[in-house]
N, CA, C and O of each residue as an XYZ file, in Angstrom:
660
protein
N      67.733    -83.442     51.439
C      68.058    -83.390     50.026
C      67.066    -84.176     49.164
O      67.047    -84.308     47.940
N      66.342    -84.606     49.992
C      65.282    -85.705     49.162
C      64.514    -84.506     47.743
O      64.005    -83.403     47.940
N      64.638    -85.020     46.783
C      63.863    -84.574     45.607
C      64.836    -83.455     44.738
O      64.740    -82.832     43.680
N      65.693    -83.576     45.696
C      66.607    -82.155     45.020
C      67.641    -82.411     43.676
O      68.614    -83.155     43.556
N      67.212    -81.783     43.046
C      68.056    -81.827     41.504
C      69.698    -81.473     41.929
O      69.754    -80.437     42.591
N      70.582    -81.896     41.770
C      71.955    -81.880     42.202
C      73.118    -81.831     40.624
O      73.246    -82.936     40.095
N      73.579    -81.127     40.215
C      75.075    -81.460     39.542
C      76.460    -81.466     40.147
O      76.794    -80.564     40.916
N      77.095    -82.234     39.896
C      78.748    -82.387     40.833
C      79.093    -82.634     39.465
O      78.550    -83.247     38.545
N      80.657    -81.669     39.661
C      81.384    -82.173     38.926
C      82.774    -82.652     39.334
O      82.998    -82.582     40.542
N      83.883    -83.190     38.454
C      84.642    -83.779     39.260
C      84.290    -85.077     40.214
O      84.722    -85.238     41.356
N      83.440    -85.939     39.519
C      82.715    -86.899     40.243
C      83.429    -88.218     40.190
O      83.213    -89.161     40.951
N      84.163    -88.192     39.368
C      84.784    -89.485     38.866
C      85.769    -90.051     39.932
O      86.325    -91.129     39.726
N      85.980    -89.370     41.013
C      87.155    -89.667     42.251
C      86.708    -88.437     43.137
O      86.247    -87.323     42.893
N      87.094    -89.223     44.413
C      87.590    -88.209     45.249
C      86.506    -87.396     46.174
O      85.572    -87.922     46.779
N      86.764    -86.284     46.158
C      85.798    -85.405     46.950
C      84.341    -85.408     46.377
O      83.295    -85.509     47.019
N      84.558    -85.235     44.613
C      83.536    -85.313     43.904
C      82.327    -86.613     43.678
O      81.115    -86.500     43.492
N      82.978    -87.561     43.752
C      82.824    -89.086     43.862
C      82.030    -89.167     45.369
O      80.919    -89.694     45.321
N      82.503    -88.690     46.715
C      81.848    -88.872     47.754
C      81.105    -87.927     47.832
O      80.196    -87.951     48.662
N      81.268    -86.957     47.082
C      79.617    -85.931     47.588
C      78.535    -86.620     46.770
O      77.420    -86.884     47.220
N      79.083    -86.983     45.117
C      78.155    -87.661     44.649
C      76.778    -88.753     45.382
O      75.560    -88.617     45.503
N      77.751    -89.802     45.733
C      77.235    -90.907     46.369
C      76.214    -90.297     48.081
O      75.095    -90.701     48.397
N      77.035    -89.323     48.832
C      76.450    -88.996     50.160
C      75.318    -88.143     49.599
O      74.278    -88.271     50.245
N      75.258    -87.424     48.712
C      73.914    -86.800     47.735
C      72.743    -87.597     47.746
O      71.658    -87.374     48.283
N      73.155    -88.621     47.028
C      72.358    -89.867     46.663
C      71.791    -90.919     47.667
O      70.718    -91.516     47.579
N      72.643    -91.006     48.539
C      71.818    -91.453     49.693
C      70.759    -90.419     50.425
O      69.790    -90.991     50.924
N      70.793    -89.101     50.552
C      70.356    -88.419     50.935
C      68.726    -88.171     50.379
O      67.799    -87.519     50.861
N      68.851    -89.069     49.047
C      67.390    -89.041     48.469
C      67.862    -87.566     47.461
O      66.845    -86.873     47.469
N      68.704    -87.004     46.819
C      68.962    -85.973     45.802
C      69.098    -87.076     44.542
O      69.440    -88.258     44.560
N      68.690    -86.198     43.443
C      68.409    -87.326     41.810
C      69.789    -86.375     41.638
O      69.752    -85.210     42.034
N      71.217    -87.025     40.923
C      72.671    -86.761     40.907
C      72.939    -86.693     39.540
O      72.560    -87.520     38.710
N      73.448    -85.920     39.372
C      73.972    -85.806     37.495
C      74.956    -85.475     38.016
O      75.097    -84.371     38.543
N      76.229    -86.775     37.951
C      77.863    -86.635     38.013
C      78.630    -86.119     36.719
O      78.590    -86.942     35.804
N      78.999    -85.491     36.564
C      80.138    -85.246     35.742
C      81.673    -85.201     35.628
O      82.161    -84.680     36.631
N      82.507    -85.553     34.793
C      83.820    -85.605     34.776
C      84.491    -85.896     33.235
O      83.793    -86.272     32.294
N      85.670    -85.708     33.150
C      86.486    -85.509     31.610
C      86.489    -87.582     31.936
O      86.444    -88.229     30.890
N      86.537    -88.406     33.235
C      86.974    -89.393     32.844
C      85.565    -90.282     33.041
O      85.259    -90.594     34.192
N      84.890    -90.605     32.165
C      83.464    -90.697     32.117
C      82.915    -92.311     32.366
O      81.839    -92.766     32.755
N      84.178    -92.922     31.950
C      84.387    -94.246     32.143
C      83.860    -94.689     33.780
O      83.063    -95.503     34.247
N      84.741    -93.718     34.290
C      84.335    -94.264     36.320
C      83.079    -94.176     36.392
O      82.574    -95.266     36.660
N      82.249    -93.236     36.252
C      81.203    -92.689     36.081
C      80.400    -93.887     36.482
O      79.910    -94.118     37.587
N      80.355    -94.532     35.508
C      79.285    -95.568     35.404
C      79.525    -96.649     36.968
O      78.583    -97.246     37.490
N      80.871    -96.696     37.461
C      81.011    -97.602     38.655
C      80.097    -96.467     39.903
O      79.309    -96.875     40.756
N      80.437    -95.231     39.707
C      79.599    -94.308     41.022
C      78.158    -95.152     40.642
O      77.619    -95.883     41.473
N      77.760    -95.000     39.633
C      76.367    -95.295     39.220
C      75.843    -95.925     40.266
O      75.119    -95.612     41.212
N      76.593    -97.280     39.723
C      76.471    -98.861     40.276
C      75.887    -98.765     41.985
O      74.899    -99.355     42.423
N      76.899    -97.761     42.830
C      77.057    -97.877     43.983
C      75.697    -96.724     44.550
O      74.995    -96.814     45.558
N      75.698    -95.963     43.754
C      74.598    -94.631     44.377
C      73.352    -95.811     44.265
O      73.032    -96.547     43.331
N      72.796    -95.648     45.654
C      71.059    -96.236     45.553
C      70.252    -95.212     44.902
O      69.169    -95.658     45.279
N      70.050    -94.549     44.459
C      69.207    -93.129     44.073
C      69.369    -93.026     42.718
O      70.201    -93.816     42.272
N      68.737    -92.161     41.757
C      69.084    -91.928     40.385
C      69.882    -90.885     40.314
O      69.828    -89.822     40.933
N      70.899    -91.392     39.230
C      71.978    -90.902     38.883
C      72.644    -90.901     37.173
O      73.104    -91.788     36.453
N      72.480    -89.863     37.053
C      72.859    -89.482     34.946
C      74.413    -89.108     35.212
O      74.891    -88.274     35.981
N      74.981    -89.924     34.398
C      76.050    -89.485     33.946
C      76.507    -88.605     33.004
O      76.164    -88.831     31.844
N      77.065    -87.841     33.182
C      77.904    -86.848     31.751
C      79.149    -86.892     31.928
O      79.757    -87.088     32.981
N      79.652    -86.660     30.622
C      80.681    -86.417     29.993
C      81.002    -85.183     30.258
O      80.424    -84.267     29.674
N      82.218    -84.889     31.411
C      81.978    -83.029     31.718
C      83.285    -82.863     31.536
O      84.086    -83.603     32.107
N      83.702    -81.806     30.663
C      85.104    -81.564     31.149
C      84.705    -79.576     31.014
O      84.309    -78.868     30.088
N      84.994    -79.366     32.151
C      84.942    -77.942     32.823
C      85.609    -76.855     32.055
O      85.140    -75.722     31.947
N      87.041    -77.374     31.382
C      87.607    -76.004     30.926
C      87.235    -75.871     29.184
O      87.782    -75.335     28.220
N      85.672    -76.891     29.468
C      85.243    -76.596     27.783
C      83.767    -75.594     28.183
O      83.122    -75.962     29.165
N      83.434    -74.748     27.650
C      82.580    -73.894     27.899
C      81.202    -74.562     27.037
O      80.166    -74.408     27.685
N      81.073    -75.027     26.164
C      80.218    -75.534     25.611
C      79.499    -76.956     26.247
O      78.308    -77.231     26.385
N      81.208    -78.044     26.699
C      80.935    -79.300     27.660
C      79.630    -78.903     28.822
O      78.626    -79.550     29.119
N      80.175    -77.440     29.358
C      79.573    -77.430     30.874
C      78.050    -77.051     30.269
O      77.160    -77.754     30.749
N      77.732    -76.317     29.552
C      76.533    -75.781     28.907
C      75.692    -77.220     28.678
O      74.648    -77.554     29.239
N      76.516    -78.009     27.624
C      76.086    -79.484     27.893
C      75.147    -80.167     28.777
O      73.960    -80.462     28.643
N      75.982    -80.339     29.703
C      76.298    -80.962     31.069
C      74.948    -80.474     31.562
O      74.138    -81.368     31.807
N      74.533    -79.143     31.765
C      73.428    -78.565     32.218
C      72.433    -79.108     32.023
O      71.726    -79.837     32.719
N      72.311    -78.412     30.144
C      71.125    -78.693     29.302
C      70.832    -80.503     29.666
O      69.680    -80.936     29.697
N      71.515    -81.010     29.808
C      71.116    -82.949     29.863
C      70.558    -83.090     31.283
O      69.580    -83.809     31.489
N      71.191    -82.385     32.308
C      70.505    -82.596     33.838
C      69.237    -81.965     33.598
O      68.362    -82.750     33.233
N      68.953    -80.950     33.687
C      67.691    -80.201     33.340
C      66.341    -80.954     32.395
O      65.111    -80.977     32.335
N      67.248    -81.370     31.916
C      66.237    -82.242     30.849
C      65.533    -83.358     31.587
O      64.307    -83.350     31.699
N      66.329    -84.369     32.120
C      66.206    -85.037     32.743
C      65.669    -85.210     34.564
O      65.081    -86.183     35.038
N      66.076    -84.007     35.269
C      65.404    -83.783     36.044
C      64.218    -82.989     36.274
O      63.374    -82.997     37.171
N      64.399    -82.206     35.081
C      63.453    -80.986     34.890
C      63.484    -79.572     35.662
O      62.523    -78.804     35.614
N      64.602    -79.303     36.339
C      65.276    -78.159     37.090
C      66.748    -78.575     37.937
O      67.222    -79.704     38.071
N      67.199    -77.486     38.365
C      68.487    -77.719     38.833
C      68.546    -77.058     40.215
O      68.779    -75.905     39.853
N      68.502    -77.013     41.330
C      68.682    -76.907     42.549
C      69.966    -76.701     43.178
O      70.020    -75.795     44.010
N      71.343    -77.583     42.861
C      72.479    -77.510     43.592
C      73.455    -77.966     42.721
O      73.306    -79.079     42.216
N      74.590    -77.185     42.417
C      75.773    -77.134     41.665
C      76.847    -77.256     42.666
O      77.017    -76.353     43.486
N      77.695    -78.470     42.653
C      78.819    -78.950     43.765
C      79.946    -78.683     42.517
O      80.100    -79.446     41.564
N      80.841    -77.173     42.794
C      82.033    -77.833     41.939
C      83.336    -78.105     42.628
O      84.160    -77.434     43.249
N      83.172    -79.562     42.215
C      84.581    -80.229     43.027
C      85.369    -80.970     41.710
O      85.832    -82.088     41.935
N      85.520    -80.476     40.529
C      86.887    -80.379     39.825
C      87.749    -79.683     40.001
O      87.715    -78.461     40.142
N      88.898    -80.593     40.018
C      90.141    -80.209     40.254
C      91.433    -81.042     39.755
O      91.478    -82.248     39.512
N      92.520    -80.046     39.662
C      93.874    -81.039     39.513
C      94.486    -80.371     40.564
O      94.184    -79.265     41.012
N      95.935    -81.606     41.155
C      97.026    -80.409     41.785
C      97.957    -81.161     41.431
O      98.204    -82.179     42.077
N      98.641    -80.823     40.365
C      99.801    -81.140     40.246
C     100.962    -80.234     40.871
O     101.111    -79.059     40.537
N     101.772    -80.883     41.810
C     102.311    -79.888     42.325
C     104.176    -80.206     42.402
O     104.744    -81.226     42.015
N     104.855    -78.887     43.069
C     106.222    -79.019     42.437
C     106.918    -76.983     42.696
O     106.474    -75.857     42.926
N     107.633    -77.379     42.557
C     108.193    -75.679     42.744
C     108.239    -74.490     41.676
O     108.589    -74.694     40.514
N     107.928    -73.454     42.071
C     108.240    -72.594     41.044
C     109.224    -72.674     40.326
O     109.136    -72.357     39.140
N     110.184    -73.036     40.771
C     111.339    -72.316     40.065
C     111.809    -74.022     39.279
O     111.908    -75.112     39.841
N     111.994    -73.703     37.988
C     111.914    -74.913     37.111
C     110.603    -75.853     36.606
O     110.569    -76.864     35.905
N     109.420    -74.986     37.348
C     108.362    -75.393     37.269
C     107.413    -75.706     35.873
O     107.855    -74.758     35.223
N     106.679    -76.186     35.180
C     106.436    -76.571     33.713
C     105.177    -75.929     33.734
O     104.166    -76.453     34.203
N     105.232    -74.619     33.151
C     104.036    -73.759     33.318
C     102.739    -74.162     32.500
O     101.740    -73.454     32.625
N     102.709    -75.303     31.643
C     101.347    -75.790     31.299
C     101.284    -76.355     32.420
O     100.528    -75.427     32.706
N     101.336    -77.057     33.492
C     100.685    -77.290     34.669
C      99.841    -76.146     35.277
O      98.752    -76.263     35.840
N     100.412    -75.241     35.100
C     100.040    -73.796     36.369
C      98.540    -73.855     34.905
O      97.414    -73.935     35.396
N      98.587    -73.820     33.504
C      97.512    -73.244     32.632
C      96.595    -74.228     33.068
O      95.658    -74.038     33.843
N      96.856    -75.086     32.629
C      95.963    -76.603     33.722
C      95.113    -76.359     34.443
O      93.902    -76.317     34.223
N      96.028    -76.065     35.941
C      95.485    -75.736     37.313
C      94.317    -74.741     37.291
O      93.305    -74.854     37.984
N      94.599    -73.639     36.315
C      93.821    -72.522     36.394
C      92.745    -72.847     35.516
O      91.706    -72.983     36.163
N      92.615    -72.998     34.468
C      91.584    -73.959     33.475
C      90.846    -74.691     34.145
O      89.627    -74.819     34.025
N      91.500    -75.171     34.831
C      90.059    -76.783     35.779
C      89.727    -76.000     36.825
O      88.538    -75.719     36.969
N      90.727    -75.489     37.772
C      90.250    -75.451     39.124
C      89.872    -74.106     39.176
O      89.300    -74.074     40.266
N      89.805    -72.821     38.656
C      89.120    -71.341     38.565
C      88.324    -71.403     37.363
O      87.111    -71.471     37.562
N      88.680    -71.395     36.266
C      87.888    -71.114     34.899
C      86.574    -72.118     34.661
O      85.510    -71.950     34.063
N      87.131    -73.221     35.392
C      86.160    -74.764     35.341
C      84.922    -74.306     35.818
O      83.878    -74.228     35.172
N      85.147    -73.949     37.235
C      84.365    -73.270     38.170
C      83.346    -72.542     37.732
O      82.150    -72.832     37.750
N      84.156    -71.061     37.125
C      83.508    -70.083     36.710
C      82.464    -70.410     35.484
O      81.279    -70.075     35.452
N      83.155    -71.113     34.526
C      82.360    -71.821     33.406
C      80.998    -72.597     33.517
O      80.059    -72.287     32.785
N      80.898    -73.645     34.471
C      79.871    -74.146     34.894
C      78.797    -73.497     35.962
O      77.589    -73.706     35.852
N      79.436    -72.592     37.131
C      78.857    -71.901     37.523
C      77.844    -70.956     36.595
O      76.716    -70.525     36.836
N      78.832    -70.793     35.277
C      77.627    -69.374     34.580
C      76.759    -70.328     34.198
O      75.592    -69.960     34.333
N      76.900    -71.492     33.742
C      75.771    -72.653     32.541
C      74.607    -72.550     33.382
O      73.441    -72.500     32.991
N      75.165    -72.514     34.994
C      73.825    -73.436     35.828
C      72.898    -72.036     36.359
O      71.716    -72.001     36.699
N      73.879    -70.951     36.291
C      72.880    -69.754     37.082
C      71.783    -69.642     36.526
O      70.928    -69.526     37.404
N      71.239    -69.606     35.283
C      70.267    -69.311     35.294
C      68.864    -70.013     36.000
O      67.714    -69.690     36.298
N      69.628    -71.009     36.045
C      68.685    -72.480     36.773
C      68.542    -72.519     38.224
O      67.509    -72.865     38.797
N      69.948    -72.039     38.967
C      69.832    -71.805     40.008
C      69.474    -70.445     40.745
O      69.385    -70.364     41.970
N      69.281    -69.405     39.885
C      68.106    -68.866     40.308
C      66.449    -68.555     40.035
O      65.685    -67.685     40.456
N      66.320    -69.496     39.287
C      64.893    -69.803     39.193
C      64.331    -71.117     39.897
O      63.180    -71.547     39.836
N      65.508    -71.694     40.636
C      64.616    -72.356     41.900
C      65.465    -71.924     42.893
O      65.827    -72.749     43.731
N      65.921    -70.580     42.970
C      66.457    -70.481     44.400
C      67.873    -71.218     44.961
O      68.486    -71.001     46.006
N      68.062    -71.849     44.239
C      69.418    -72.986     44.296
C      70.613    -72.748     44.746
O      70.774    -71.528     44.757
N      71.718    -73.408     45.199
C      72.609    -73.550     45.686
C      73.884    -73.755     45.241
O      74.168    -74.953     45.248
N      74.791    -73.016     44.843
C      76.005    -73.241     44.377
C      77.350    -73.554     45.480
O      77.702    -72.704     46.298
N      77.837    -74.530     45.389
C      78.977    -75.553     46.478
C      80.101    -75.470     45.936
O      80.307    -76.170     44.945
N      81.113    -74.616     46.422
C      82.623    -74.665     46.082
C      83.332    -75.395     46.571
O      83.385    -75.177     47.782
N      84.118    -76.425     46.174
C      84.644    -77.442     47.163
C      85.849    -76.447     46.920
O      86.004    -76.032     45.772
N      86.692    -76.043     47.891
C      88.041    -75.378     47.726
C      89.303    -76.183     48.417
O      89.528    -77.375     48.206
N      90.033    -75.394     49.216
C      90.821    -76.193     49.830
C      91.817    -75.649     51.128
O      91.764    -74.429     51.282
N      92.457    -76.176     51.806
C      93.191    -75.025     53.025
C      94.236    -74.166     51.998
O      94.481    -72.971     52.159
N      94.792    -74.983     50.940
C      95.564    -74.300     50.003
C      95.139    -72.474     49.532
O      95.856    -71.502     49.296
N      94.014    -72.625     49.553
C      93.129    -71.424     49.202
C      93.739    -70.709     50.274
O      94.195    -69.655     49.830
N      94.017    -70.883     51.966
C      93.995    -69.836     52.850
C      95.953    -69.942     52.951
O      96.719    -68.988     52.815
N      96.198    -70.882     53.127
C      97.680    -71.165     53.001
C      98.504    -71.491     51.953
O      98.028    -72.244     51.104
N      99.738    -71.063     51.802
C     100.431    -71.511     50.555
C     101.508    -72.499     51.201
O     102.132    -72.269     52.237
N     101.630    -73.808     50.285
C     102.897    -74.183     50.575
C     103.921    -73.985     49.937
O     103.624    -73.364     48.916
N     104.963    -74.184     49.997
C     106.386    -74.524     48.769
C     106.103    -74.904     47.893
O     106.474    -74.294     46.890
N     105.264    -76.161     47.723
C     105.246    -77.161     46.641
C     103.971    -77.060     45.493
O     103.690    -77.582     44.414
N     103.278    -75.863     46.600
C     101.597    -76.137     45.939
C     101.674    -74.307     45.797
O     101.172    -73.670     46.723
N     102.168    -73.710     44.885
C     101.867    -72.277     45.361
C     100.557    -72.060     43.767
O      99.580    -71.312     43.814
N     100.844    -72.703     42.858
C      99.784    -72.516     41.328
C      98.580    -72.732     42.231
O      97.632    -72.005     42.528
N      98.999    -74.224     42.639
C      97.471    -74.549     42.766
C      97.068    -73.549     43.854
O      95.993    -72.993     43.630
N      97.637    -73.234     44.874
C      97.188    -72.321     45.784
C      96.343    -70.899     45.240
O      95.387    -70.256     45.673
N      97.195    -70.800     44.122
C      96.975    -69.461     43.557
C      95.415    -69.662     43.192
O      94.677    -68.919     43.839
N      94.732    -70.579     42.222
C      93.552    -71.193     41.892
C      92.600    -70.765     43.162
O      91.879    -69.772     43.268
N      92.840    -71.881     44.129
C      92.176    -72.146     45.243
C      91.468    -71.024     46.189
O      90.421    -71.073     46.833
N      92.655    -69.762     45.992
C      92.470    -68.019     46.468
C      91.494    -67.643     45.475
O      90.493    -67.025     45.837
N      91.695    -67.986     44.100
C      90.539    -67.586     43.205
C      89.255    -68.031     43.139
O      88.382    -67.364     42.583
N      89.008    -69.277     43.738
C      87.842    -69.994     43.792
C      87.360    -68.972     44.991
O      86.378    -68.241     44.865
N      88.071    -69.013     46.012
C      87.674    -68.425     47.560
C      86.675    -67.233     47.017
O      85.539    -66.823     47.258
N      87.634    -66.962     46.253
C      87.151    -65.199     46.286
C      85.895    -64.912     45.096
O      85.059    -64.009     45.093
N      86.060    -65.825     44.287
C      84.618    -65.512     43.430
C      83.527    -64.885     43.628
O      82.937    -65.010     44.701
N      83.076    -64.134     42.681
C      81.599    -63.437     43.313
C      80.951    -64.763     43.553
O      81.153    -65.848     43.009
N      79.884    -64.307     44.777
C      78.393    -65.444     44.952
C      77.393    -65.352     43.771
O      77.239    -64.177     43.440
N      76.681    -66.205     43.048
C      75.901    -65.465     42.378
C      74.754    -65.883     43.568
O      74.202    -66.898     43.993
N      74.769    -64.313     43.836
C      73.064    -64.104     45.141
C      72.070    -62.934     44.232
O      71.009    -62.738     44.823
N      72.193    -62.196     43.035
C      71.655    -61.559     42.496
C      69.990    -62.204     42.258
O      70.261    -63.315     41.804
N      69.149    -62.163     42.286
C      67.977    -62.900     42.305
C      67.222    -61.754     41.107
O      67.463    -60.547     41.144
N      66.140    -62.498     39.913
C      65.948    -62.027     38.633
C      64.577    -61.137     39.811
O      63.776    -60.336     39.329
């Protein structure tokens, strides 16, 4: 990964937060993103490697466009798009508080799709790599998790963008 231009989003915790940092050791220059921008700056601290922070929140179409345009700038191309935003708030259908389910689908499919379109053009003019972090939820449903499941089937199934200009 040494030299490789990288965006993650969902960086602020979690899956996103450790790909960040294992990126960064790897010798990849990291542009983290997340809605909670504050953490941000502690990944910083800890990544040995260079690392730009943004302000990302995924289910804004303009944010992710953002988010791009500032890595690009700064690295001067884009190579690898990790999207590991996500929520799961989870709980049963039945009595269930359906702005959660709009939520779920907003961050964890639309988020996706949104930032995925910002970066394609970038990632195919160096050949680049787009990283779905998904989940077993995607192949299995539980009781408790069936929204987010629902998401997770949608991430699965997304077109690749492999179309090359």
């Amino acid at each position: 990964m040494r030299g490789k231009n990288v965006l993650v989003s969902g960086a602020s915790s979690g899956i996103g937060a450790a790909t960040a940092l294992a990126l960064s050791q790897a010798g990849a220059n990291v542009a983290v993103g997340a809605r909670r921008a504050d953490r941000l700056t502690q990944l910083a601290k800890e990544a040995p490697g260079e690392i730009l922070e943004l302000d990302l929140d995924v289910t804004d179409e303009t944010s992710c466009q953002d988010a791009v345009a500032a890595t690009v700038d700064r690295f001067g191309s884009l190579d690898v798009l990790v999207n590991s935003a996500g929520v799961m708030p989870n709980g049963t259908v039945a009595g269930a508080d359906t702005s959660q389910w709009r939520r779920m689908v907003n961050t964890n499919l639309l988020g996706a799709m949104y930032i995925t379109h910002a970066t394609l053009p970038h990632l195919l003019n160096s050949a680049g790599t787009v990283v779905q972090v998904s989940s077993t939820s995607g192949r299995v449903v539980s009781p408790r998790a069936a929204a987010y499941s629902a998401t997770k089937f949608g991430l699965n199934a997304s077109p690749r963008p492999c179309a090359r200009k």
